[in-house]
DRENZATI-721852 format. One line per field, with one value per residue (C-alpha): x, y negated, z; residue number from 1. Coordinates in nm, 2 decimals, m for minus. Each point is the difference from the previous one (the first is absolute). Layout:
u = [X,...]
v = [Y,...]
w = [Z,...]
seq = [NUM,...]
// end
This chain:
u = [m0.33,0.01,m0.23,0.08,0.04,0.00,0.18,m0.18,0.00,0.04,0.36,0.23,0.02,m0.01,m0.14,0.21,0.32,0.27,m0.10,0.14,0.36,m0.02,m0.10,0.25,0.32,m0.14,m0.01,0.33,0.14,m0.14,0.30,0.24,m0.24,0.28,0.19,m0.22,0.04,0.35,0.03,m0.21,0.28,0.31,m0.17,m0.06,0.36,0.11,m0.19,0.10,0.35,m0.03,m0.19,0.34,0.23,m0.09,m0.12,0.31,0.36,0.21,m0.17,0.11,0.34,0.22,0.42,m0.16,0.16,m0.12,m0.19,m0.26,0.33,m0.04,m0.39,m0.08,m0.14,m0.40,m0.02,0.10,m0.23,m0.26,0.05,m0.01,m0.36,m0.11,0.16,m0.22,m0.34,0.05,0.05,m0.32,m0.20,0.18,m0.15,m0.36,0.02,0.09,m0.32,m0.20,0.27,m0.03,m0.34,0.04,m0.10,0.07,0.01,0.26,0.21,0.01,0.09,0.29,0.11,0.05,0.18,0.22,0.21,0.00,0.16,0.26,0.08,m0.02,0.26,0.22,m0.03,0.12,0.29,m0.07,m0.14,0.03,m0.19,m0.36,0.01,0.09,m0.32,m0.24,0.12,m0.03,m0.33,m0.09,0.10,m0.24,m0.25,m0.01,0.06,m0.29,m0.25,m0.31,0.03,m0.10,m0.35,m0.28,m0.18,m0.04,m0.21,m0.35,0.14,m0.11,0.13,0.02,0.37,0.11,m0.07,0.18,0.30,0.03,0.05,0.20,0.21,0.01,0.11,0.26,0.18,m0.02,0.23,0.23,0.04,0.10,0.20,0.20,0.04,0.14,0.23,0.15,0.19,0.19,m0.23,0.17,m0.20,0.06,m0.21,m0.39,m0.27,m0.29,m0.23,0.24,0.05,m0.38,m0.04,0.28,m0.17,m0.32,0.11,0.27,m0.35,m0.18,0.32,0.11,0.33,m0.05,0.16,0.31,0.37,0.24,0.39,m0.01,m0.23,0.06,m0.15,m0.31,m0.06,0.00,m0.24,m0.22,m0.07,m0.07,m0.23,m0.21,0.03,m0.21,m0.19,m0.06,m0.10,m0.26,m0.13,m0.01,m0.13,m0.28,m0.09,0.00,m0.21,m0.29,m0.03,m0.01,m0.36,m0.18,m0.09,m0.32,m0.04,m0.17,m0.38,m0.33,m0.08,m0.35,m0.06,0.21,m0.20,m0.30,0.18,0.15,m0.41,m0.08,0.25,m0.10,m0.37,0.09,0.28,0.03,m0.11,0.35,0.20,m0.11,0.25,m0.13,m0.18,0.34,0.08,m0.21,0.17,0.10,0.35,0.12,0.08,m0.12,0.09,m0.27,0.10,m0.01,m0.37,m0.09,m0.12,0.20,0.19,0.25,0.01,0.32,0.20,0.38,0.17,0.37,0.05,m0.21,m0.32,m0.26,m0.30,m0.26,m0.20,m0.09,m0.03,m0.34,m0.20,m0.03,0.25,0.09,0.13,0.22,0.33,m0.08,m0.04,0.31,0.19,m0.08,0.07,0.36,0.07,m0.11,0.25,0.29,m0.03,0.04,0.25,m0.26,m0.03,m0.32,m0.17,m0.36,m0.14,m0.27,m0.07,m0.16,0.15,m0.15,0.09,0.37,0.05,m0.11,0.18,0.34,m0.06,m0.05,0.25,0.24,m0.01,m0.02,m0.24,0.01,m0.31,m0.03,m0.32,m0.37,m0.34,m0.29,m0.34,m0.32,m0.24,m0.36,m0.20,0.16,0.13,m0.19,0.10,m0.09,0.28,0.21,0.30,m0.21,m0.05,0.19,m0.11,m0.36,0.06,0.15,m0.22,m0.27,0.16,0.05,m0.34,m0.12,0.23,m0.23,0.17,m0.21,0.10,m0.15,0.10,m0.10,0.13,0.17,m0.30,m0.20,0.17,m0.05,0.23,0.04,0.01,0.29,0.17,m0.06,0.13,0.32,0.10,m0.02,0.19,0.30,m0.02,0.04,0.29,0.27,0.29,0.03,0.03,m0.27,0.15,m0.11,0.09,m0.07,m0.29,m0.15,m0.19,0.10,m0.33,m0.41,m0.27,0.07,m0.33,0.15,0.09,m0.37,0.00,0.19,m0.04,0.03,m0.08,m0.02,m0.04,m0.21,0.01,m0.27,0.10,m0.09,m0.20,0.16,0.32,0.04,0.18,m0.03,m0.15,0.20,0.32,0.11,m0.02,0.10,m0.02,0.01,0.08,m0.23,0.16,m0.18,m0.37,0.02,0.27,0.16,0.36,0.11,0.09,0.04,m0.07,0.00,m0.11,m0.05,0.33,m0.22,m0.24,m0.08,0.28,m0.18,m0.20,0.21,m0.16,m0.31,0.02,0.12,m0.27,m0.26,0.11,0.03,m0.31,m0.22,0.18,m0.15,m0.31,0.20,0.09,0.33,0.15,0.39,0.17,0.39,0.13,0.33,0.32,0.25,0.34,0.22,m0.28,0.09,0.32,m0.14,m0.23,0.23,0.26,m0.24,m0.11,0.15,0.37,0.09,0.33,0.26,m0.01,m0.31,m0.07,0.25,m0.20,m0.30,0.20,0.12,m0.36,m0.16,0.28,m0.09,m0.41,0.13,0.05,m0.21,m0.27,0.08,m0.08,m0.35,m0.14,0.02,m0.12,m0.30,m0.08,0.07,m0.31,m0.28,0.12,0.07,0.13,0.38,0.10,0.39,0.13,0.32,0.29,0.16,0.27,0.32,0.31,0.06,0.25,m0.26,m0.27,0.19,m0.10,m0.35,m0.05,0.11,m0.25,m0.27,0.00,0.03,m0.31,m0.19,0.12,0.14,0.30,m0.03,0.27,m0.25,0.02,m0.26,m0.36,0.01,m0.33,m0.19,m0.24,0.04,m0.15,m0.11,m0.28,m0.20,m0.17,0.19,m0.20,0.19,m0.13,m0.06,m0.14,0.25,m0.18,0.36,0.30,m0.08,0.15]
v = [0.15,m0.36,m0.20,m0.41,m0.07,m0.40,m0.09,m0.19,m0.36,m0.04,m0.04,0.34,m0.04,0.27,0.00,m0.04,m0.13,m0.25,m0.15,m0.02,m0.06,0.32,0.20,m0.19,0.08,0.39,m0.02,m0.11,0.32,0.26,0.00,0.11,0.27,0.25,m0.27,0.09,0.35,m0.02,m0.20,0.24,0.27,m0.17,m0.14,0.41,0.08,m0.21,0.10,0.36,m0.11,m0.22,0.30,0.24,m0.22,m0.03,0.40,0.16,m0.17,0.10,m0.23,m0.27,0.06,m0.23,m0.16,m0.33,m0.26,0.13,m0.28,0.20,0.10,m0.34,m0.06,0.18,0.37,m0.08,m0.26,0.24,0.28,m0.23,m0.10,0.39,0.01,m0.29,0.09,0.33,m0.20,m0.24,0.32,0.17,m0.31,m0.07,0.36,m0.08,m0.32,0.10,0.14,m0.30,m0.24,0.24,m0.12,m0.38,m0.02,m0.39,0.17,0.26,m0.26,m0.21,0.28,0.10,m0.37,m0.02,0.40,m0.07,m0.27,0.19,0.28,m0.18,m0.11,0.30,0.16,m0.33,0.04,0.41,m0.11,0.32,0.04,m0.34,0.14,0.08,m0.37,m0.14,0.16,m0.10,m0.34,0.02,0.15,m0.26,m0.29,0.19,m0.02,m0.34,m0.10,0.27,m0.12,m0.06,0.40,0.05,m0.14,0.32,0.01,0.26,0.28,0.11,0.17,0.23,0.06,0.34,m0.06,m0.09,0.38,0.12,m0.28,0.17,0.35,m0.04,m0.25,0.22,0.29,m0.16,m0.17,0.35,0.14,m0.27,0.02,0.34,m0.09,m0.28,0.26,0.27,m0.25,m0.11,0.32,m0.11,0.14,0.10,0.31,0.25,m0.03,m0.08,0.21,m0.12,m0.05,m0.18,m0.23,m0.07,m0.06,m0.22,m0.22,0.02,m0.13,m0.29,m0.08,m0.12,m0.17,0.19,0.23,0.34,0.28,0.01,m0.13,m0.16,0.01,m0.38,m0.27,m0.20,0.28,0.13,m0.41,0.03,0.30,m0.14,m0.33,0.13,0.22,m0.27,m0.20,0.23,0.09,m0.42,m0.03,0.32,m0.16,m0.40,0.14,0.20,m0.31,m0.21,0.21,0.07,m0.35,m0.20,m0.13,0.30,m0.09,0.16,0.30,0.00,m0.11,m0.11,m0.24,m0.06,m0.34,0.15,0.33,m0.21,m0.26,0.36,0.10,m0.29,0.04,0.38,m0.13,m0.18,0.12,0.39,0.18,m0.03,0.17,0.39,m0.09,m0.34,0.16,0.11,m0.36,0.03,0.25,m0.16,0.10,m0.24,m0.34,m0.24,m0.32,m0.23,m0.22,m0.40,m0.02,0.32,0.17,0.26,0.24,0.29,0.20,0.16,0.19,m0.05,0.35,0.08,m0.38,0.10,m0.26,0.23,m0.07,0.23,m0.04,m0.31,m0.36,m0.02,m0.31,m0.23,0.14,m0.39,m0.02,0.28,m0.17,m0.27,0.32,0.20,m0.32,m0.02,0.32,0.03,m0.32,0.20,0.29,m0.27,m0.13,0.30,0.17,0.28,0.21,m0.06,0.25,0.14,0.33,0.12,m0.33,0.02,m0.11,m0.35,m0.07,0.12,m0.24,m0.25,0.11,0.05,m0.34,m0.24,0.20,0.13,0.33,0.36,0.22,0.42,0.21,0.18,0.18,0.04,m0.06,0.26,m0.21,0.19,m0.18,0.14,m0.05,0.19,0.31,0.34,0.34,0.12,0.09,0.23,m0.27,0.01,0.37,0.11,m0.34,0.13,0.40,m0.17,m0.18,0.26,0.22,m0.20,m0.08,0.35,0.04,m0.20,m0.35,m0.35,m0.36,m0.30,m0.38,m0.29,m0.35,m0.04,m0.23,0.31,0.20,0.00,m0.14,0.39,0.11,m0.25,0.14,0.34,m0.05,m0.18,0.26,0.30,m0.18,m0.05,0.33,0.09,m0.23,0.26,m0.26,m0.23,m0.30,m0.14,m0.02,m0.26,m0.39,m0.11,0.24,0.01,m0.17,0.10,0.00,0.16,m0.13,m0.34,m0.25,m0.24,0.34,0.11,m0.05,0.31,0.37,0.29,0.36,0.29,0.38,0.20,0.35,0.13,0.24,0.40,0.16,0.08,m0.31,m0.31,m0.31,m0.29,m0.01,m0.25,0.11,m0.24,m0.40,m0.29,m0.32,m0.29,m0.36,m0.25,m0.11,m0.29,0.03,0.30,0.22,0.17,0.13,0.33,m0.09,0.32,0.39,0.24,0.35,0.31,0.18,0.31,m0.08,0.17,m0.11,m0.25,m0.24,m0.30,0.04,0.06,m0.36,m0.15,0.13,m0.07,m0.39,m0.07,0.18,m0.23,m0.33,m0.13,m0.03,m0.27,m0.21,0.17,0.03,0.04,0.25,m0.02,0.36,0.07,m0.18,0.21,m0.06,0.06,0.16,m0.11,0.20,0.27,0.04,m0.05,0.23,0.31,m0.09,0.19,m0.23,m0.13,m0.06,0.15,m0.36,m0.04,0.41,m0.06,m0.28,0.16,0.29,m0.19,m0.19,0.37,0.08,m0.28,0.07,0.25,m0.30,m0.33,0.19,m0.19,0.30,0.11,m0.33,m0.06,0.33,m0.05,m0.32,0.09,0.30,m0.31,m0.13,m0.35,m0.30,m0.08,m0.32,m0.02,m0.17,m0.20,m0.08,m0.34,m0.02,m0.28,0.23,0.32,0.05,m0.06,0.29,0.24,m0.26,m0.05,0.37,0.05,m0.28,0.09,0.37,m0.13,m0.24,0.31,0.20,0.27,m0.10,m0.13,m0.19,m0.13,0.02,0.16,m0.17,0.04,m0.11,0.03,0.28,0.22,m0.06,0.31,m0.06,m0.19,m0.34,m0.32,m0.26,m0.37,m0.35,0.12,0.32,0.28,0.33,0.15,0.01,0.30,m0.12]
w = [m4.51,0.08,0.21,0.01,0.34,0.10,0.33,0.29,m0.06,0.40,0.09,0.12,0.31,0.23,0.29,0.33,m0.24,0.07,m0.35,m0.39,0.10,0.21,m0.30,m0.20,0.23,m0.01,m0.32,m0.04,0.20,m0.28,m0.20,0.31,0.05,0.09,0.27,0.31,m0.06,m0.05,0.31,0.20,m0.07,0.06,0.36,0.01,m0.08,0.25,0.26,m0.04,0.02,0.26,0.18,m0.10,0.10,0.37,0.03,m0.20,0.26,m0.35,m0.21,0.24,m0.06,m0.13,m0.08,m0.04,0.25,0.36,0.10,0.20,0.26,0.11,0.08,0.31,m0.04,0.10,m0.28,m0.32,0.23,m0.06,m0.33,m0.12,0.17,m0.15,m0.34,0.03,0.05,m0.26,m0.16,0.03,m0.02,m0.36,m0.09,0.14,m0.19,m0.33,m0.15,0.08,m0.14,m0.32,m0.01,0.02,0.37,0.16,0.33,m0.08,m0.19,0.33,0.22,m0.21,m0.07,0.35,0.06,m0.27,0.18,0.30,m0.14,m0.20,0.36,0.16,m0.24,m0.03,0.41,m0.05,m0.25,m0.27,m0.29,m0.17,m0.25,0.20,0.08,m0.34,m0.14,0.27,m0.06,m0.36,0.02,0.25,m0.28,m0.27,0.17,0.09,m0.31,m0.15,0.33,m0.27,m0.12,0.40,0.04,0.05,0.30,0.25,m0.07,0.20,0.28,0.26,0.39,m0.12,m0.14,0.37,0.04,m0.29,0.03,0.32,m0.11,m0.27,0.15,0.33,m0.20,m0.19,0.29,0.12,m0.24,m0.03,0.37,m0.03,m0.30,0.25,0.28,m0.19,m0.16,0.32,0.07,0.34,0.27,0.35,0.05,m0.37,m0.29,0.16,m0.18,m0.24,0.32,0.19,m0.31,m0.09,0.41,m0.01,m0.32,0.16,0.34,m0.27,m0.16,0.30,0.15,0.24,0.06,m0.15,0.17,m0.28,0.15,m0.24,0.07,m0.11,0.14,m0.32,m0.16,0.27,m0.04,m0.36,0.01,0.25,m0.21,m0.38,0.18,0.17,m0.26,m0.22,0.28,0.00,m0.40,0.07,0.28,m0.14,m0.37,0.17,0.25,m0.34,m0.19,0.29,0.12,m0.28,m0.16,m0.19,m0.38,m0.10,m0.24,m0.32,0.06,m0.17,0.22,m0.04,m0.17,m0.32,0.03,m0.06,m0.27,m0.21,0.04,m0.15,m0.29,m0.01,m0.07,m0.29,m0.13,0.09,m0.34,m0.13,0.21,0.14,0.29,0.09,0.33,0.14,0.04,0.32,0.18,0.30,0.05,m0.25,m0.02,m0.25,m0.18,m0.19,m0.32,0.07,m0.12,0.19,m0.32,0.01,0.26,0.04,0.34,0.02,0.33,0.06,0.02,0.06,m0.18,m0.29,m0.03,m0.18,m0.14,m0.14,m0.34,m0.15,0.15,0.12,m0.13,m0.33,m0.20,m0.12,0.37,0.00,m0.08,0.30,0.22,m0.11,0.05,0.32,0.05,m0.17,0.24,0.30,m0.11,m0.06,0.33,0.17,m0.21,m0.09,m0.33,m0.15,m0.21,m0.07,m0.02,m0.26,m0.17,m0.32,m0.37,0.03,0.35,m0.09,m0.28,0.21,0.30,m0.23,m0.25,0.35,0.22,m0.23,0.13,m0.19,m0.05,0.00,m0.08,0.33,m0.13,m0.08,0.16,m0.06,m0.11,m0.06,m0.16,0.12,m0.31,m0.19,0.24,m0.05,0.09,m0.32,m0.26,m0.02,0.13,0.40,m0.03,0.31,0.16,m0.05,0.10,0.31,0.12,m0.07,0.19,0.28,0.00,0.01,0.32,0.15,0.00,m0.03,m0.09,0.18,m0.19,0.21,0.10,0.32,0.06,0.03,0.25,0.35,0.27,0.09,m0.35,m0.03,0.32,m0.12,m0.35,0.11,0.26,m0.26,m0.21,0.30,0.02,m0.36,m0.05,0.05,0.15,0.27,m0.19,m0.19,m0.40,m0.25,m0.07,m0.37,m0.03,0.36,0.23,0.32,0.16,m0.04,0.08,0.11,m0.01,m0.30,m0.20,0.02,m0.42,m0.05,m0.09,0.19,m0.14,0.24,m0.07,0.24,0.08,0.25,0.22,m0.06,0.21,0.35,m0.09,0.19,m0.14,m0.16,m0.36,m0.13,m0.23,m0.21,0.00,m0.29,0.01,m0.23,0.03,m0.20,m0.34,m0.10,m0.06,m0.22,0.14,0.25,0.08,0.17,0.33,0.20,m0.05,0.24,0.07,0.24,m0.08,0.10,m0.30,m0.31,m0.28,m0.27,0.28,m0.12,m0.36,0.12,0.17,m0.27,m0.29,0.33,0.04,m0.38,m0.07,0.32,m0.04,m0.35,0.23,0.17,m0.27,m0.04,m0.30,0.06,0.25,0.09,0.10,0.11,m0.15,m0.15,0.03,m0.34,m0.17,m0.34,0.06,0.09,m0.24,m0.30,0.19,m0.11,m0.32,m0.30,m0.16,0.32,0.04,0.29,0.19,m0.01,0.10,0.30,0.10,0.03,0.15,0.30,0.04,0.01,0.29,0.17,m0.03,0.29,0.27,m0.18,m0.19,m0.33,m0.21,0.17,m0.01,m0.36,m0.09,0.25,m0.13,m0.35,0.03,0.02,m0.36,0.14,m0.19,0.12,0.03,0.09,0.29,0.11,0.22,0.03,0.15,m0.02,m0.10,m0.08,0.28,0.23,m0.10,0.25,0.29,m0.11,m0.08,0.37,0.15,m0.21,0.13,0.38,m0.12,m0.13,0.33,m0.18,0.18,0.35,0.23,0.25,0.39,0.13,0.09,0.37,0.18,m0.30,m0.05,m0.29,m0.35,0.05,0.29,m0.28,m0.02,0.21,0.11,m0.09,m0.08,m0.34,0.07,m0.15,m0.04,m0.02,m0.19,m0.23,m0.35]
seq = [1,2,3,4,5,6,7,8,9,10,11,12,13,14,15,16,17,18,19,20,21,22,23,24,25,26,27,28,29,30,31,32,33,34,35,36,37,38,39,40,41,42,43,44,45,46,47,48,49,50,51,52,53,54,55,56,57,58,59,60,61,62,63,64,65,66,67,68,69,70,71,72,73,74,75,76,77,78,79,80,81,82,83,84,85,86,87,88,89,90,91,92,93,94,95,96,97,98,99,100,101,102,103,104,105,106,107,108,109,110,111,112,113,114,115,116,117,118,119,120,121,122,123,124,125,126,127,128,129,130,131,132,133,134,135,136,137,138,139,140,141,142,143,144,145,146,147,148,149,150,151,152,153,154,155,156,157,158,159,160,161,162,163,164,165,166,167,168,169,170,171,172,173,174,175,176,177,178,179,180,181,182,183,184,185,186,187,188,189,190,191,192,193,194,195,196,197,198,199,200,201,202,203,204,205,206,207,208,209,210,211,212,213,214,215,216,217,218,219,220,221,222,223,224,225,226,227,228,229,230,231,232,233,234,235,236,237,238,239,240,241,242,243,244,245,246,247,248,249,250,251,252,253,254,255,256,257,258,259,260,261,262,263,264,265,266,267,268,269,270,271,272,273,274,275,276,277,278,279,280,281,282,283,284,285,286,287,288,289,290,291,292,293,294,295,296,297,298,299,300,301,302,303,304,305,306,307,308,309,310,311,312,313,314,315,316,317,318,319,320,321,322,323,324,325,326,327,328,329,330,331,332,333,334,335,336,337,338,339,340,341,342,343,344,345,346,347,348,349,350,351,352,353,354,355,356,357,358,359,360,361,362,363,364,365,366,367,368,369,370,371,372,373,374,375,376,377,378,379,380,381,382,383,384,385,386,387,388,389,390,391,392,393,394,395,396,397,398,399,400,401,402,403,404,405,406,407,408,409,410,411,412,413,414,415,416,417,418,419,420,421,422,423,424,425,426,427,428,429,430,431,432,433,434,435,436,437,438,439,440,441,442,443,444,445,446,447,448,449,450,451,452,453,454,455,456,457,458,459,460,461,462,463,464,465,466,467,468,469,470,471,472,473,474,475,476,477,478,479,480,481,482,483,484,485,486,487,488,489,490,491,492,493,494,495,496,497,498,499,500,501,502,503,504,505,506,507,508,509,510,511,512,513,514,515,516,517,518,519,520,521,522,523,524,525,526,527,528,529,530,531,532,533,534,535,536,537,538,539,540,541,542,543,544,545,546,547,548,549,550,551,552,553,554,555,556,557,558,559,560,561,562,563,564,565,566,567,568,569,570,571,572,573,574,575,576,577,578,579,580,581,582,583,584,585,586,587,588,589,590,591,592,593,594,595,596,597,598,599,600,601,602,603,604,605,606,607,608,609,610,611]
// end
């Protein structure tokens, strides 16, 4: 399907640029995609053996011409120490220059000359130096491919710098004390050793004696020097200025309202654009905007551009420029088949179908038929247990029936962390969401029982004027099996009294696979493949949800991926799972109450974060 798409007469521009010629020399680096990275890895490569050269004495050896008889004994001592934190600071280095990063290039354009001095000053291993020089000439010459910005960044790496770096000088102190055999008292034990680095770490003399003050100096400097770079890279990365995370500030909240308002029957997903853990950039004539979050150097967007749909390629623009200026991978989650041809004709990315979304239209559902038979003894039986259904706006509710409703469904979550990005809001009950749904099922209490009646909640975000999309579903784990569907049949069954017409249920990942992976004729790849979705229903639920959304007889309308390469789906599989928090490398939220207590009072007024 094709939809003609004009592009913005306004001129692309982003926002916050350094102009066309900018965009121009960036562009010109595209076809040297693979330099930086092969840059990054040689700086790594040299670091390592800069790092092996000043721990390991025999790699030091050498019949090349002994100059270093004739410099006095501190000054190759020193060298070796400095050698080692060049060393690790190559290491730290070389993921961000693999990324484009100015700032990395600059710090390594400046280590690299240091340590072709530093071996030149230690006369061995020609060889270290020649590379380091060489690489130093490349990327001069190559000093466009290096332009991406620094990420968003949080104080909370100075903590994990600090570990990880701690831990690793650690062991290579160990590594340089067991290395340096000539001790006057025996062979020292592992917890003479480790006090020895610990004491080497902070500076001072450890309680180790080496035959050979040449040596005990030696020891004493490569382990303050890496005691020096833990110190210096922690220092660096607490005290300099914090970049904010991903936020809906709320002047665009109001501006993606607006373009909600007019605009949001297209998309089912539109309403997730609000979620205010995102980011979001705005075409040059504002009609148009994608919110997006950074994760792991993946920029990822959800759904469709939100706005007039002749504005998208202004607003993709701006947002493939954002991603080239920072080096990130852009890609978008569950956009539908006419936002991916636009998104792959004006970006030249590729498209995957990644799955389909459940739509019910309410008109035309009935329980009747034998097709909603087990729908229909379900819910009748459910009903006879003594359940109830309740479908109201979130206007309707209380300020303690919001409190009450969001705490349950805390409590029902099962985890921790709160899951959901593409298809989640991330909040309930919030003042400027009063347009959505919720359904609860009630339960009263028998006779001589305490306890809350309420077992089960959904709720629905507005989709345009007629319809409304899934948001969240939850559930007393200690409720009768079949609550979910009686929900369900409850809100499509009340909602046409609304004006509603079109209700989004659950998406379903790969569920064109997996539903011609049991028909009759398929063939063994295709059987595999629905083999190894149905063992990974186990862990992601892929299998359930289709054949939960599947008993409701809903229209299916496919959803995509768009990604740049194929080499990169492993990276934005990875960041999209941390997005939806099914995997989770976060420090922990110290100061903050739980999610779990229930509503948070803020400027906006957050009811919780129960998506």
């Amino acid at each position: 399907m094709s939809v003609p798409v004009s592009v913005e007469p306004s001129p692309e521009q982003p926002p916050r640029r350094r102009g066309l010629q900018t965009l121009r020399t960036q562009a010109a680096a595209v076809p040297r995609a693979w330099l930086p990275g092969a840059v990054g890895y040689a700086c790594l490569l040299i670091g390592l053996v800069d790092i092996a050269s000043a721990v390991f004495p025999k790699l030091r050896h050498t019949k090349v011409h002994d100059f270093t008889g004739q410099l006095p004994g501190g000054t190759t001592t020193l060298a070796a120490a400095g050698t080692l934190m060049v060393g690790l600071l190559l290491v730290l280095l070389a993921h961000a220059l693999r990324r484009r990063k100015r700032r990395a290039w600059r710090a390594v354009c400046v280590l690299l000359p240091i340590g072709v001095a530093l071996h030149v000053l230690r006369w061995h291993q020609i060889g270290p130096a020649v590379v380091s020089l060489v690489l130093f000439v490349v990327m001069l010459v190559h000093r466009r491919e290096f332009y991406a910005k620094a990420d968003p960044r949080t104080r909370w790496r100075a903590l994990v710098n600090l570990v990880v770096m701690g831990t690793v000088s650690v062991l290579l102190g160990l590594l340089v004390v067991s290395t340096r055999t000539k001790y006057e008292l025996g062979d020292p034990g592992l917890l003479h050793r480790l006090e020895h680095v610990g004491y080497g770490l902070f500076g001072f003399e450890g309680p180790l004696g080496y035959t050979s003050d040449r040596v005990s100096d030696l020891v004493a400097y490569l382990l303050g020097g890496m005691g020096l770079i833990t110190a210096l890279t922690t220092a660096y990365l607490a005290l300099r200025p914090e970049k904010p995370k991903p936020e809906l500030t709320a002047e665009d909240e109001e501006k993606v309202r607006g373009l909600l308002d007019r605009h949001g029957e297209r998309d089912s997903l539109g309403y997730f654009a609000l979620r205010r853990d995102k980011s979001v950039l705005f075409s040059p004539s504002g009609k148009a905007a994608i919110s997006y979050r950074v994760v792991s150097g993946v920029m990822l967007a959800s759904g469709d551009p939100v706005g007039d749909v002749e504005a998208w390629p202004g607003a993709i623009k701006t947002f493939m420029a954002e991603a080239r200026e920072h080096a990130w991978v852009p890609a978008v989650m569950g956009c539908s088949e006419v936002g991916g041809e636009v998104w792959t004709r004006e970006a030249g990315l590729d498209a995957l179908e990644l799955g389909d979304e459940a739509i019910v239209d309410t008109e035309s559902f009935s329980l009747s038929g034998r097709a909603m038979r087990n729908v229909r003894q379900m819910v009748k039986r459910i009903e006879r247990n003594g359940y109830s259904c309740q479908v109201r706006r979130v206007s309707e509710l209380t300020l303690e029936e919001k409190y009450r409703i969001a705490d349950a469904a805390a409590r029902w979550r099962g985890t921790d962390t709160e899951r959901g990005f593409s298809m989640a809001l991330g909040r309930f009950g919030d003042p400027l969401d009063d347009a959505c749904v919720v359904v609860t099922a009630h339960k009263a209490p028998e006779e001589g029982e305490s306890g809350d009646d309420l077992k089960a909640v959904l709720h629905f975000v507005p989709w345009g004027p007629d319809g409304i999309s899934l948001e969240l579903m939850r559930r007393d784990r200690a409720a009768d099996p079949g609550l979910n569907e009686l929900l369900i049949v409850a809100a499509l069954q009340a909602v046409p009294a609304m004006g509603i017409r079109r209700v989004s249920l659950n998406f379903a990942m790969f569920r064109s696979a997996l539903a011609r992976g049991e028909r009759i004729g398929a063939g063994p790849v295709l059987r595999a493949w629905r083999g190894l979705l149905v063992f990974l229903s186990r862990w992601f639920q892929i299998e359930s949800l289709y054949k939960f959304n599947a008993k409701f007889q809903p229209q299916w309308e496919p959803r995509f991926l768009v990604f740049p390469n194929t080499r990169d789906l492993p990276r934005i599989g990875f960041a999209a799972m941390q997005a939806e928090a099914f995997i989770t490398l976060g420090m922990p939220r110290f100061g903050r109450k739980r999610q779990r207590e229930g509503l948070m009072p803020s400027p906006r007024p957050e009811v919780t974060e129960a998506a």
